[in-house]
CHARMM-style PDB file with segment names, atoms N, HN, CA, C and O in Angstrom:
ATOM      1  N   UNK     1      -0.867  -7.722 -18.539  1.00  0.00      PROA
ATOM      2  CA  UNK     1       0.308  -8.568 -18.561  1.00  0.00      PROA
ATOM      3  C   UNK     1       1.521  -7.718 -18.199  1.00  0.00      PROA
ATOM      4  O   UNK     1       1.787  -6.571 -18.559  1.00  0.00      PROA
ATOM      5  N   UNK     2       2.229  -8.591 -17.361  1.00  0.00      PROA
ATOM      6  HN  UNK     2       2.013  -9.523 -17.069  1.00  0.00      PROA
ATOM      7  CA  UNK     2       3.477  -7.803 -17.445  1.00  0.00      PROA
ATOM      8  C   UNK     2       4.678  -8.725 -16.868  1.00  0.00      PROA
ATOM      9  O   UNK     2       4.470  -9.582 -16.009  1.00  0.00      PROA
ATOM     10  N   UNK     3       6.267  -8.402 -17.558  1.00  0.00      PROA
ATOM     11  HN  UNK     3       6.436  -7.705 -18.256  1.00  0.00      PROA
ATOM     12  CA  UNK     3       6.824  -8.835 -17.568  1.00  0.00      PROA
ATOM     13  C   UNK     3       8.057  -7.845 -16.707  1.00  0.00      PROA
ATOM     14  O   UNK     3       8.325  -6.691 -17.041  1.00  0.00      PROA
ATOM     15  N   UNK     4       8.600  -8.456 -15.746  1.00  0.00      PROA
ATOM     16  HN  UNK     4       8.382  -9.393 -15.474  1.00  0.00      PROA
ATOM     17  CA  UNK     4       9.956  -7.827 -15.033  1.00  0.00      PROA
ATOM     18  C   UNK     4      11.238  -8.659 -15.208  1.00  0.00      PROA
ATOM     19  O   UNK     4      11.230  -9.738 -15.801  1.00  0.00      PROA
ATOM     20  N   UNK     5      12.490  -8.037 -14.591  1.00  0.00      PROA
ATOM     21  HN  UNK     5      12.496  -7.161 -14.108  1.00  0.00      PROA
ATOM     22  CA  UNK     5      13.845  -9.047 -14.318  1.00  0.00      PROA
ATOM     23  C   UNK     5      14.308  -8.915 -13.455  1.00  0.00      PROA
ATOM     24  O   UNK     5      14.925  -7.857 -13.581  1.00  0.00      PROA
ATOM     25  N   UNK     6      14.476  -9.311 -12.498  1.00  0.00      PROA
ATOM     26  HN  UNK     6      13.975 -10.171 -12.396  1.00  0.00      PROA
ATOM     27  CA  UNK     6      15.017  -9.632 -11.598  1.00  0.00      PROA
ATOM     28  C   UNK     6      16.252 -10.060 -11.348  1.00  0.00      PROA
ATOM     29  O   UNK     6      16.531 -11.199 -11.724  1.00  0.00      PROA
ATOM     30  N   UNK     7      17.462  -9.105 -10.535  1.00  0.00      PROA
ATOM     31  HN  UNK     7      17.235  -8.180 -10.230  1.00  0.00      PROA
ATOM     32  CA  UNK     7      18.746  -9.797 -10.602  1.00  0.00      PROA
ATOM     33  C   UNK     7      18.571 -11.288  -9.470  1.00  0.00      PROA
ATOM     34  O   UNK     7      17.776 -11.466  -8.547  1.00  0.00      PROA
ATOM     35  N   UNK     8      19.799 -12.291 -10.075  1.00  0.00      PROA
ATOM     36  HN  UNK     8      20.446 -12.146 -10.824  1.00  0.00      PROA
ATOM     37  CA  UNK     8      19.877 -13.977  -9.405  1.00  0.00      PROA
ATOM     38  C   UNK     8      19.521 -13.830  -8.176  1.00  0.00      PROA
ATOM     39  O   UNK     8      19.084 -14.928  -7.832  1.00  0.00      PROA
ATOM     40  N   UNK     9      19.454 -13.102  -7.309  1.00  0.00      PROA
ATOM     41  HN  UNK     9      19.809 -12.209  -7.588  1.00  0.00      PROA
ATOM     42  CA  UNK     9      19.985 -13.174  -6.002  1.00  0.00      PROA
ATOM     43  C   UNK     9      18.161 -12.996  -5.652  1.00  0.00      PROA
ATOM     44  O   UNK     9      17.690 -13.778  -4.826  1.00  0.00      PROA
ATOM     45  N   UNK    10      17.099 -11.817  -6.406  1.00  0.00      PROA
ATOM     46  HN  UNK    10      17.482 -11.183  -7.077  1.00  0.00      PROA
ATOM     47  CA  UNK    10      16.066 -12.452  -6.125  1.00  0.00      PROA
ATOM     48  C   UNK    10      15.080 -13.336  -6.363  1.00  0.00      PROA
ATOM     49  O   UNK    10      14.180 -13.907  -5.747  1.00  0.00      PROA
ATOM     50  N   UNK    11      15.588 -13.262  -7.588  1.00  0.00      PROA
ATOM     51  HN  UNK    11      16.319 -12.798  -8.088  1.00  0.00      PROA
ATOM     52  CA  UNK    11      14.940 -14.703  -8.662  1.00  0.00      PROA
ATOM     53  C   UNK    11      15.517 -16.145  -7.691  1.00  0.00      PROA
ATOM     54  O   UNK    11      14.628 -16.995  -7.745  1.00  0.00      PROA
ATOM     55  N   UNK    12      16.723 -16.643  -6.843  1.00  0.00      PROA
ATOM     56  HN  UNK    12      17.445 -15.953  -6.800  1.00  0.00      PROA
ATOM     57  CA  UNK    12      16.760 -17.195  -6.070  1.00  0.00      PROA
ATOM     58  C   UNK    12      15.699 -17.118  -5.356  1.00  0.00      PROA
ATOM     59  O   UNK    12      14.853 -18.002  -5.491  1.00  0.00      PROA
ATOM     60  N   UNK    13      15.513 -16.191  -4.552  1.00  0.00      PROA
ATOM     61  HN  UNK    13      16.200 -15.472  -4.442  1.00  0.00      PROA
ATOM     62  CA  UNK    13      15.008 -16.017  -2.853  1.00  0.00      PROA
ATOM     63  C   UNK    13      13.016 -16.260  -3.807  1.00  0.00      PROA
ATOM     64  O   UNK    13      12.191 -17.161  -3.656  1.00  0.00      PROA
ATOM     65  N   UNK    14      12.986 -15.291  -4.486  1.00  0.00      PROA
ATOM     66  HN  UNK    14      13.656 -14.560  -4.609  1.00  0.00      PROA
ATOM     67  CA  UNK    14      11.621 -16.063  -5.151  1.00  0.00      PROA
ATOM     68  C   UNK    14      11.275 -17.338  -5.218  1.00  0.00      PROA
ATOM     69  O   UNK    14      10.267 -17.834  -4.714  1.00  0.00      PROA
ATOM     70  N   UNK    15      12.177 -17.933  -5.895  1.00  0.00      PROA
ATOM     71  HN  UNK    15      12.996 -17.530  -6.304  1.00  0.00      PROA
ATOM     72  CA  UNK    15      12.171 -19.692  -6.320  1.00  0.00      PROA
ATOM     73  C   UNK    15      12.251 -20.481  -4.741  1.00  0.00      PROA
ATOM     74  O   UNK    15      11.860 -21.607  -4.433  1.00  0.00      PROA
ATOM     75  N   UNK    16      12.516 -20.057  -4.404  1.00  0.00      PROA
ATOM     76  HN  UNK    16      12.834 -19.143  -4.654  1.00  0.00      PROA
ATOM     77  CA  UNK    16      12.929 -20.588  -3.360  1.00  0.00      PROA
ATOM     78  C   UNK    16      11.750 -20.781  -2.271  1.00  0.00      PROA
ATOM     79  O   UNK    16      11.348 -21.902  -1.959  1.00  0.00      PROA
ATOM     80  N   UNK    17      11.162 -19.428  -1.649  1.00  0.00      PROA
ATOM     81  HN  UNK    17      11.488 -18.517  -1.903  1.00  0.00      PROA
ATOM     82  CA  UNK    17       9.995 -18.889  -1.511  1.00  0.00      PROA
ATOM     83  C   UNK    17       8.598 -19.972  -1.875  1.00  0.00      PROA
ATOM     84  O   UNK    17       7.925 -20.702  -1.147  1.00  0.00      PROA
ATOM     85  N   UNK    18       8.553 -19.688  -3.276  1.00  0.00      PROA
ATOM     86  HN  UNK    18       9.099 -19.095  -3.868  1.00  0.00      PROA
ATOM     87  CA  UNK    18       7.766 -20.327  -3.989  1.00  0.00      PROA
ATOM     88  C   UNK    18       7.259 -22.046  -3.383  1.00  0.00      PROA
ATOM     89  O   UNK    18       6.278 -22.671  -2.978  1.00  0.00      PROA
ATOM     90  N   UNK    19       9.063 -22.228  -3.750  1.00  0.00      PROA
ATOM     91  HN  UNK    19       9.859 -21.721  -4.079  1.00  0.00      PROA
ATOM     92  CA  UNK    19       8.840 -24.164  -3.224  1.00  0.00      PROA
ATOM     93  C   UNK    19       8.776 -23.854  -2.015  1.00  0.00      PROA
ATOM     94  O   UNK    19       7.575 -23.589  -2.069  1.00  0.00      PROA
ATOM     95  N   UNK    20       9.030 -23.658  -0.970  1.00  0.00      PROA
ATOM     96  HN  UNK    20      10.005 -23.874  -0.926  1.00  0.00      PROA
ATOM     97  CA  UNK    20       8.935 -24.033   0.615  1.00  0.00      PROA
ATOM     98  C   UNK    20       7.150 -23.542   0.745  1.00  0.00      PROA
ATOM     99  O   UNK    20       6.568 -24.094   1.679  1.00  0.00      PROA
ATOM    100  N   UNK    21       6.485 -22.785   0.077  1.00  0.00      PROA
ATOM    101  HN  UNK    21       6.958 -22.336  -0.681  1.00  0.00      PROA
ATOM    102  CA  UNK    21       5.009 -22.764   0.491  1.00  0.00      PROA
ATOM    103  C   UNK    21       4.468 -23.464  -0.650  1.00  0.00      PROA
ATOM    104  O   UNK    21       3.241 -23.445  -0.543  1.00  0.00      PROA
ATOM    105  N   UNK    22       4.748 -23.933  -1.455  1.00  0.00      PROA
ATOM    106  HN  UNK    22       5.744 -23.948  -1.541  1.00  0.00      PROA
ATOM    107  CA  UNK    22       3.823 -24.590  -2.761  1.00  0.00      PROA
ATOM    108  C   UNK    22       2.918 -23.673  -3.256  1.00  0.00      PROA
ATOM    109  O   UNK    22       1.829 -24.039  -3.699  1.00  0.00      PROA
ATOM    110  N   UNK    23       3.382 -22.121  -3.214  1.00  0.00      PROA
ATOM    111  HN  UNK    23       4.267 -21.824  -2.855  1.00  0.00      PROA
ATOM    112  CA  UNK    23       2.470 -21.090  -4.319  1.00  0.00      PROA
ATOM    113  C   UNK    23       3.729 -21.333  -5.519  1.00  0.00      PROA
ATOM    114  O   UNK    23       4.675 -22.120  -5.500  1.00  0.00      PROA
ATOM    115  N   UNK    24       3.324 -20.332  -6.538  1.00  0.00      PROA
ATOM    116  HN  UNK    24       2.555 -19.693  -6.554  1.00  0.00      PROA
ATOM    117  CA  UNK    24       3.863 -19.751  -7.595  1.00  0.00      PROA
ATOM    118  C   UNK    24       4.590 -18.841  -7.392  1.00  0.00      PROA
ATOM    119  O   UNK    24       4.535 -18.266  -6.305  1.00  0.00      PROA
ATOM    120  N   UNK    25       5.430 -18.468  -8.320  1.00  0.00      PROA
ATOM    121  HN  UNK    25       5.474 -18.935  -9.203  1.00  0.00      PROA
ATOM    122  CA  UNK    25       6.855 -17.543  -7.924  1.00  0.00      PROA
ATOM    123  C   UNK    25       5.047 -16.010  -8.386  1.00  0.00      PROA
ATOM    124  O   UNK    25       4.738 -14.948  -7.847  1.00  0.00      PROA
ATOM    125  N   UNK    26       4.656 -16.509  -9.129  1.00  0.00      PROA
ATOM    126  HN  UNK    26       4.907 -17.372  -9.568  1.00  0.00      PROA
ATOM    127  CA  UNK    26       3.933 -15.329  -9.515  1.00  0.00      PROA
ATOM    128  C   UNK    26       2.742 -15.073  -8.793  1.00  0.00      PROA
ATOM    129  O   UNK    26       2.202 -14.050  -9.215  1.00  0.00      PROA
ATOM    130  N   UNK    27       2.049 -15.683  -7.747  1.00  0.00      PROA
ATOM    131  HN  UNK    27       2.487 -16.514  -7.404  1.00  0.00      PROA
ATOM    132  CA  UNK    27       1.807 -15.746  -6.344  1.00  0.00      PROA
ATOM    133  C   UNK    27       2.291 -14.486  -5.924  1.00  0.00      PROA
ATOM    134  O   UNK    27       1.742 -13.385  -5.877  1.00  0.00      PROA
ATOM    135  N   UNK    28       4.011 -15.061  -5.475  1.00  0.00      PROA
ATOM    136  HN  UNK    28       4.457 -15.955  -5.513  1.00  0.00      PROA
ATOM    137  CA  UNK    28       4.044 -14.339  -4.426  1.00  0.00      PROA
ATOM    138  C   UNK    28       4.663 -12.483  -5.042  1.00  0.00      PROA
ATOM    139  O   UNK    28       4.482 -11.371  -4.547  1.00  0.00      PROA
ATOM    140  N   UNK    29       5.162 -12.790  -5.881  1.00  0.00      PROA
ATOM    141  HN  UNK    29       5.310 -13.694  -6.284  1.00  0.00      PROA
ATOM    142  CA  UNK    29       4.934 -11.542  -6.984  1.00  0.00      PROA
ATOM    143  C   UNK    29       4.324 -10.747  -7.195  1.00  0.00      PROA
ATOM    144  O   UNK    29       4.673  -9.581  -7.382  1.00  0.00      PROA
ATOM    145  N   UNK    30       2.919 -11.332  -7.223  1.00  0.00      PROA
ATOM    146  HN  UNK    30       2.635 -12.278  -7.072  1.00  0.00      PROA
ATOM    147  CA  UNK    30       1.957 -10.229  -7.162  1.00  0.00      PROA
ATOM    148  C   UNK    30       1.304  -9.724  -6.059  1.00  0.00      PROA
ATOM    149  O   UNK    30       0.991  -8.538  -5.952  1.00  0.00      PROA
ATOM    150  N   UNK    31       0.982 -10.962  -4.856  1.00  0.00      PROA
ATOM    151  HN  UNK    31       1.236 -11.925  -4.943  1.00  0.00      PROA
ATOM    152  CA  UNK    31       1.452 -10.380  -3.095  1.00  0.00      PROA
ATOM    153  C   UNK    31       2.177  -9.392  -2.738  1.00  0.00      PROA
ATOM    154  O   UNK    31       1.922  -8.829  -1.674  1.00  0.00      PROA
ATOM    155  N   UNK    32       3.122  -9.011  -3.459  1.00  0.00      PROA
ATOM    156  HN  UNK    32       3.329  -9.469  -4.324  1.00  0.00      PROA
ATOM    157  CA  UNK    32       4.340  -8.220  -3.029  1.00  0.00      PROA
ATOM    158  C   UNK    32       4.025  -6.869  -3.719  1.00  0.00      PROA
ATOM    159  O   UNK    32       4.203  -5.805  -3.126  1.00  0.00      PROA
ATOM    160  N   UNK    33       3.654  -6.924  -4.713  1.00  0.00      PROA
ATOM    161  HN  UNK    33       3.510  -7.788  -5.194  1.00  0.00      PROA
ATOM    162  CA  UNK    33       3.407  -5.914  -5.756  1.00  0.00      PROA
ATOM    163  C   UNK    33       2.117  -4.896  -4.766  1.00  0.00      PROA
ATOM    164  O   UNK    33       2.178  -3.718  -4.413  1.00  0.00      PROA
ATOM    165  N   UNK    34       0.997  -5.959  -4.541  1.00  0.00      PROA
ATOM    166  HN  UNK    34       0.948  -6.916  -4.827  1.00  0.00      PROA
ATOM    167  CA  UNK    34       0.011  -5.665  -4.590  1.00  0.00      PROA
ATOM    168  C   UNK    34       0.146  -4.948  -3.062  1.00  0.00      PROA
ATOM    169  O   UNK    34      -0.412  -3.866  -2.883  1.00  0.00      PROA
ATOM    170  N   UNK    35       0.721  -5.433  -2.236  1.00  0.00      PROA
ATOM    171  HN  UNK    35       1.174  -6.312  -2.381  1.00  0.00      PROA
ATOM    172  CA  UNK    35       0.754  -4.561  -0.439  1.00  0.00      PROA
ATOM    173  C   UNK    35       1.686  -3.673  -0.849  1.00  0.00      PROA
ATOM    174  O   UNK    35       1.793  -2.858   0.068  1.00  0.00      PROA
ATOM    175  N   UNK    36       2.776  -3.251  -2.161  1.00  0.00      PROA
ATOM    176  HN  UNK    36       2.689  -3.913  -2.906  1.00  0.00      PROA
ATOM    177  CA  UNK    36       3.669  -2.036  -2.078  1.00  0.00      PROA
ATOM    178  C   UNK    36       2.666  -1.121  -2.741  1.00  0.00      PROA
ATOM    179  O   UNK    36       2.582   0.077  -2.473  1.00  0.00      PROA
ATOM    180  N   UNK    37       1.830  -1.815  -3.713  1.00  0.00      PROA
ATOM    181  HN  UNK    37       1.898  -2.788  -3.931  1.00  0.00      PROA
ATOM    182  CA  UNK    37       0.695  -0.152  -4.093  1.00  0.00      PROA
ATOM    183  C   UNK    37       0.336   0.359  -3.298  1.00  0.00      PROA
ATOM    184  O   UNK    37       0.355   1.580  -3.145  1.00  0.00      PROA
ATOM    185  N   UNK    38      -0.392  -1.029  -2.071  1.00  0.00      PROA
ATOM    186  HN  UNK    38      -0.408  -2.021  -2.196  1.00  0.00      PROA
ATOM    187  CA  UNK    38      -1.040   0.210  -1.181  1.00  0.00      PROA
ATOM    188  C   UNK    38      -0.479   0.787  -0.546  1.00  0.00      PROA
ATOM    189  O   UNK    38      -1.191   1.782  -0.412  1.00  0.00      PROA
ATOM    190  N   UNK    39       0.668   0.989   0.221  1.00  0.00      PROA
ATOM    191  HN  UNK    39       1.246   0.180   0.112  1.00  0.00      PROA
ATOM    192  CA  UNK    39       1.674   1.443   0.986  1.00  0.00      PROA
ATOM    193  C   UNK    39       1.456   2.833  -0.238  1.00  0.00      PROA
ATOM    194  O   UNK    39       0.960   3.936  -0.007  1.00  0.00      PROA
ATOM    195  N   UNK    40       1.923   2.395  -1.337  1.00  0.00      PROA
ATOM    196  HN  UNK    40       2.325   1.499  -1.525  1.00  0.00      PROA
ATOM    197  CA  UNK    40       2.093   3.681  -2.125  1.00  0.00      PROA
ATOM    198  C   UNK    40       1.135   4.802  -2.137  1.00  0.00      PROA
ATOM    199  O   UNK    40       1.319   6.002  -1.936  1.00  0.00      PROA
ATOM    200  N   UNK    41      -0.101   4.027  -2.462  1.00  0.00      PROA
ATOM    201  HN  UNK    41      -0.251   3.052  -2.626  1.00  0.00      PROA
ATOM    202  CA  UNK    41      -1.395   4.584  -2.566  1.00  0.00      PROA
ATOM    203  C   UNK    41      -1.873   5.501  -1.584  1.00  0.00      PROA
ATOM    204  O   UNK    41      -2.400   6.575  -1.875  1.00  0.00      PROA
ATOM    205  N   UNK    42      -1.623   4.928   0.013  1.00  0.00      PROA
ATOM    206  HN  UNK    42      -1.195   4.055   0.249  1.00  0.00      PROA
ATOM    207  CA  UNK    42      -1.397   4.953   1.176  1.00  0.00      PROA
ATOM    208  C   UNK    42      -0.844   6.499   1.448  1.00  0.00      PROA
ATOM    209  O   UNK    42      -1.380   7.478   1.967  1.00  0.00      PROA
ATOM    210  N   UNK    43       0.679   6.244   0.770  1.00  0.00      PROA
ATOM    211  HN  UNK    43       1.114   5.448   0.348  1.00  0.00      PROA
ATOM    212  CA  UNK    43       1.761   7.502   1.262  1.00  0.00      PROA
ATOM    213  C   UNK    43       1.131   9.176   0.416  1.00  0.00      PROA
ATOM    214  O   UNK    43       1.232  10.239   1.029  1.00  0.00      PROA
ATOM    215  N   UNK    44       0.569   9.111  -0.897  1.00  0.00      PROA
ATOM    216  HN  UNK    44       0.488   8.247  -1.395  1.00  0.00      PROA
ATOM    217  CA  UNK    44       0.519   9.538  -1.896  1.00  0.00      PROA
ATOM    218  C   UNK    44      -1.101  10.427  -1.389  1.00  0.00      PROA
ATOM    219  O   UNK    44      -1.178  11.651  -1.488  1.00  0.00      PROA
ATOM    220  N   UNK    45      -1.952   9.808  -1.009  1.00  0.00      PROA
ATOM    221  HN  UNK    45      -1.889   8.813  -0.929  1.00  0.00      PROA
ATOM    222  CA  UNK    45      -2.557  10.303  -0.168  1.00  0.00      PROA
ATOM    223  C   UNK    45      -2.769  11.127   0.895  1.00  0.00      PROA
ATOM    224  O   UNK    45      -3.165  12.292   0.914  1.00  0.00      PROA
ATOM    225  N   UNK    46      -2.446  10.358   1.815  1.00  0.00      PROA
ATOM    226  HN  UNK    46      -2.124   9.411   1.799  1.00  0.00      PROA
ATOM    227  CA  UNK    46      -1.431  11.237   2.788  1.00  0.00      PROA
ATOM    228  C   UNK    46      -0.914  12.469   2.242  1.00  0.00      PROA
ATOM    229  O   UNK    46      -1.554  13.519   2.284  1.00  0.00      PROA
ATOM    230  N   UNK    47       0.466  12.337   1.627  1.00  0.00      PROA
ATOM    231  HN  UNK    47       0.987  11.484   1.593  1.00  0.00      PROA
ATOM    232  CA  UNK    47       0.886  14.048   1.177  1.00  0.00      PROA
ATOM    233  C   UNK    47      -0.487  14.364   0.351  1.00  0.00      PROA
ATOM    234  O   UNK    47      -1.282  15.103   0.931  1.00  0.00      PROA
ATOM    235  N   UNK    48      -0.702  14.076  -0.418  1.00  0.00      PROA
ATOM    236  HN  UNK    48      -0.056  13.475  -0.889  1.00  0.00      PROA
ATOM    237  CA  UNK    48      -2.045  15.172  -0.799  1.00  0.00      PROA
ATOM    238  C   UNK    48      -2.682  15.815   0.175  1.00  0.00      PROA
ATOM    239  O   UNK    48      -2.489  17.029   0.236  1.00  0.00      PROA
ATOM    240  N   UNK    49      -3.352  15.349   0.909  1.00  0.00      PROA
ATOM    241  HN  UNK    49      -3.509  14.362   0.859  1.00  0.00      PROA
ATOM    242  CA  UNK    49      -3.737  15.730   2.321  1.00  0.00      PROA
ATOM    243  C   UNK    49      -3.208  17.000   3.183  1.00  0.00      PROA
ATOM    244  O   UNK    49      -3.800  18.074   3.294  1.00  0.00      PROA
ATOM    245  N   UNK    50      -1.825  16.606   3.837  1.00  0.00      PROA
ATOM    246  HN  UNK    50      -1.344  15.733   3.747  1.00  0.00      PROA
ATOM    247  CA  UNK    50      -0.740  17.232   3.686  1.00  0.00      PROA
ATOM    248  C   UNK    50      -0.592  18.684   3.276  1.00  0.00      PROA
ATOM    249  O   UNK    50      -0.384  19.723   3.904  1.00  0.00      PROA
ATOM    250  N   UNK    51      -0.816  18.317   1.708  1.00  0.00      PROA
ATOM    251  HN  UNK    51      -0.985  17.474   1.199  1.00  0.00      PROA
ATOM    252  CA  UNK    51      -0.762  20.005   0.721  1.00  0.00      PROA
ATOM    253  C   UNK    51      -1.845  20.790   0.822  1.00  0.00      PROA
ATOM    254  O   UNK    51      -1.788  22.017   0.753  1.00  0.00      PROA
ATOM    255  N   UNK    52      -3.205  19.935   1.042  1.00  0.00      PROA
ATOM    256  HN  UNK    52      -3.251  18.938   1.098  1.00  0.00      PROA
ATOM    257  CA  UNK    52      -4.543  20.589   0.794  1.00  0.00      PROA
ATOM    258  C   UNK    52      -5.204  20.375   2.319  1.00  0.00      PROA
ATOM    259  O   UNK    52      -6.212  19.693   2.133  1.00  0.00      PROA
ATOM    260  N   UNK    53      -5.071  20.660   3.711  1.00  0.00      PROA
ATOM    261  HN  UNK    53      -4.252  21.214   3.862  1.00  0.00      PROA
ATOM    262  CA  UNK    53      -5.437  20.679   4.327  1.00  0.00      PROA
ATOM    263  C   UNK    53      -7.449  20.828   4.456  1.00  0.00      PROA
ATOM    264  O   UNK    53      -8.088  21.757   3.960  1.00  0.00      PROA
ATOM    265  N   UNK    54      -7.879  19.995   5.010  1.00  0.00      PROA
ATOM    266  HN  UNK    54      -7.360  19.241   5.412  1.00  0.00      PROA
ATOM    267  CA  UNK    54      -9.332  20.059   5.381  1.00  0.00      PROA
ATOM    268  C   UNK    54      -9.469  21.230   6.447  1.00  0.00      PROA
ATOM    269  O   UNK    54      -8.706  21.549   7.359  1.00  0.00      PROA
ATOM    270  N   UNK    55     -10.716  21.782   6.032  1.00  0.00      PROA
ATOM    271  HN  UNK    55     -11.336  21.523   5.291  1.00  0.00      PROA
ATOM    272  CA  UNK    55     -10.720  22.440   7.326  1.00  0.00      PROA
ATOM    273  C   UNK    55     -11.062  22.127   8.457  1.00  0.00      PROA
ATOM    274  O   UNK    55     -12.060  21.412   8.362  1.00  0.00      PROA
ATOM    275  N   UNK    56     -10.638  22.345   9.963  1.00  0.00      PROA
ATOM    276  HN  UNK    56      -9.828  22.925  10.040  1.00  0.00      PROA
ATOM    277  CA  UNK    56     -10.732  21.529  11.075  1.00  0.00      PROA
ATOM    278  C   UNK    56     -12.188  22.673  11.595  1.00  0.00      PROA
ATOM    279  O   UNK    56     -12.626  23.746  11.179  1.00  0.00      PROA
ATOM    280  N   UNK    57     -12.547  21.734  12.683  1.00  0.00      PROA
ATOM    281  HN  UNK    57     -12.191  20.863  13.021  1.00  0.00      PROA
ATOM    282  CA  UNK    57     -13.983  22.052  13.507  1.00  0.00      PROA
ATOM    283  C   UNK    57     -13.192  21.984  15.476  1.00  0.00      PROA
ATOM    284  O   UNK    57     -12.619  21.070  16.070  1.00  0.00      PROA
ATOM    285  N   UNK    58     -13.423  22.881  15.746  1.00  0.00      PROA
ATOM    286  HN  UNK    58     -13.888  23.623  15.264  1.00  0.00      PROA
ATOM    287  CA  UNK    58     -13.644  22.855  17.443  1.00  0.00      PROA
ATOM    288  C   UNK    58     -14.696  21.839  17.690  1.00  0.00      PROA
ATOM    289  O   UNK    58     -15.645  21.544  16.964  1.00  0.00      PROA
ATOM    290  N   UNK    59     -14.390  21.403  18.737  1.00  0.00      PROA
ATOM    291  HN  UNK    59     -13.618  21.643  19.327  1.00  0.00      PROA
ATOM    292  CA  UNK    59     -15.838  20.185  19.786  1.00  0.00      PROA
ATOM    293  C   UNK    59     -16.591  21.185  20.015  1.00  0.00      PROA
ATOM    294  O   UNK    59     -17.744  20.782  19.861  1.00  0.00      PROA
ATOM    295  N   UNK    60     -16.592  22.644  20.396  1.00  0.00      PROA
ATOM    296  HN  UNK    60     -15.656  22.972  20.521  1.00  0.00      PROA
ATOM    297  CA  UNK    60     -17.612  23.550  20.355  1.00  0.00      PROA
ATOM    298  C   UNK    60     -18.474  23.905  19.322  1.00  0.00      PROA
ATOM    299  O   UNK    60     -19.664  24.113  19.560  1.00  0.00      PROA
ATOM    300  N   UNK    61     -17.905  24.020  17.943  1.00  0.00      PROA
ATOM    301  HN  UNK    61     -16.938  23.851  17.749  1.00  0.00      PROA
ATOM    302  CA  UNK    61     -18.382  24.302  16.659  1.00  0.00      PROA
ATOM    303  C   UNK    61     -19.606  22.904  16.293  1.00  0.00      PROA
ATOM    304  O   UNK    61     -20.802  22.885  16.001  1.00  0.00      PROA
ATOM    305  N   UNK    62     -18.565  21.867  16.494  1.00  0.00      PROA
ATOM    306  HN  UNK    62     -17.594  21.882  16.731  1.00  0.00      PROA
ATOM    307  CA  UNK    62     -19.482  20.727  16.586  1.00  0.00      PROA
ATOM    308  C   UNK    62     -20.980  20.662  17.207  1.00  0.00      PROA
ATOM    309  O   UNK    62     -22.131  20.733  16.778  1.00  0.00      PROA
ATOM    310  N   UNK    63     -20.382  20.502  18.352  1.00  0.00      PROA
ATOM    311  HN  UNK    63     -19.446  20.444  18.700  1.00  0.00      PROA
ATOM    312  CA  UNK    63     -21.668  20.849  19.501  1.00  0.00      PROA
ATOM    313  C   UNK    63     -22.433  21.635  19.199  1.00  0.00      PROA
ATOM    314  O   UNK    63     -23.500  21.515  19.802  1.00  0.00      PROA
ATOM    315  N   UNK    64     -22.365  22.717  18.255  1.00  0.00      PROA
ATOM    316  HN  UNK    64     -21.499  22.814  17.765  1.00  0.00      PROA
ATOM    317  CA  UNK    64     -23.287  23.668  18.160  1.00  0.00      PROA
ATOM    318  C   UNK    64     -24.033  23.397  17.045  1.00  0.00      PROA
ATOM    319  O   UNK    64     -25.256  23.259  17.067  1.00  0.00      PROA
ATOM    320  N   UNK    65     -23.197  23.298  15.867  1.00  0.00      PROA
ATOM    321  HN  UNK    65     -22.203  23.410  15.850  1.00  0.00      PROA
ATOM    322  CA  UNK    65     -24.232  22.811  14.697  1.00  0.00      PROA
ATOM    323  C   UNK    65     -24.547  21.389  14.555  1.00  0.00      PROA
ATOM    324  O   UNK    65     -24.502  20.922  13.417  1.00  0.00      PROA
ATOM    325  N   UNK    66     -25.015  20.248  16.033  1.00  0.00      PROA
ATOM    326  HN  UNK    66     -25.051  20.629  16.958  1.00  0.00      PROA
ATOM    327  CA  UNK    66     -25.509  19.609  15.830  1.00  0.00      PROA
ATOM    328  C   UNK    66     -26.052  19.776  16.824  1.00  0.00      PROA
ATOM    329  O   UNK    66     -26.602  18.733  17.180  1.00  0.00      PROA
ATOM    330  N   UNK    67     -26.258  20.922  17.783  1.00  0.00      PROA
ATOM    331  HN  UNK    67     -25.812  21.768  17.494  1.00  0.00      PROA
ATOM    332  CA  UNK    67     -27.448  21.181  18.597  1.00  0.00      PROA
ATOM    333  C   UNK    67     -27.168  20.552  19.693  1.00  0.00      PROA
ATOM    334  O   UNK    67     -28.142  19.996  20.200  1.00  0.00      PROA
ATOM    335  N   UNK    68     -25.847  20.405  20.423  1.00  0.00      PROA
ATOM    336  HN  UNK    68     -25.056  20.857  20.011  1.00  0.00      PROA
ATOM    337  CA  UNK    68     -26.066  19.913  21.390  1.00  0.00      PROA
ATOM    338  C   UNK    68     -25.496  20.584  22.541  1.00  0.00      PROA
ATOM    339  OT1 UNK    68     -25.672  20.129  23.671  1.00  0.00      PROA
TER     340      UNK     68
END
């Protein structure tokens, strides 16, 4: 469960939202929520990545230890 507040101006544009598609203000709430995790999830990754570099392979190295 969870509860937020929202200043008028988006609690408007929510309500509003809401009626012109016939979802729920909490619909689209959690739509919104749910594509900014992954973006987050997304970015957060990424820099990990970033910090801990994989080690890279040449197309030669390749080629070789799969024999081709």
């Amino acid at each position: 469960m969870l509860s937020i507040r929202l200043d008028s101006e988006t609690e408007s544009r929510l309500a509003r939202l809401a009626k012109i598609t016939g979802r729920t203000k909490t619909f689209h709430a959690r739509e919104a929520i749910l594509k900014h995790l992954e973006d987050l999830e997304d970015i957060y990754l990424a820099t990990q990545r970033f910090q801990r570099p994989a080690k890279t392979y040449s197309a030669k190295d390749v080629k070789r230890e799969l024999g081709l």
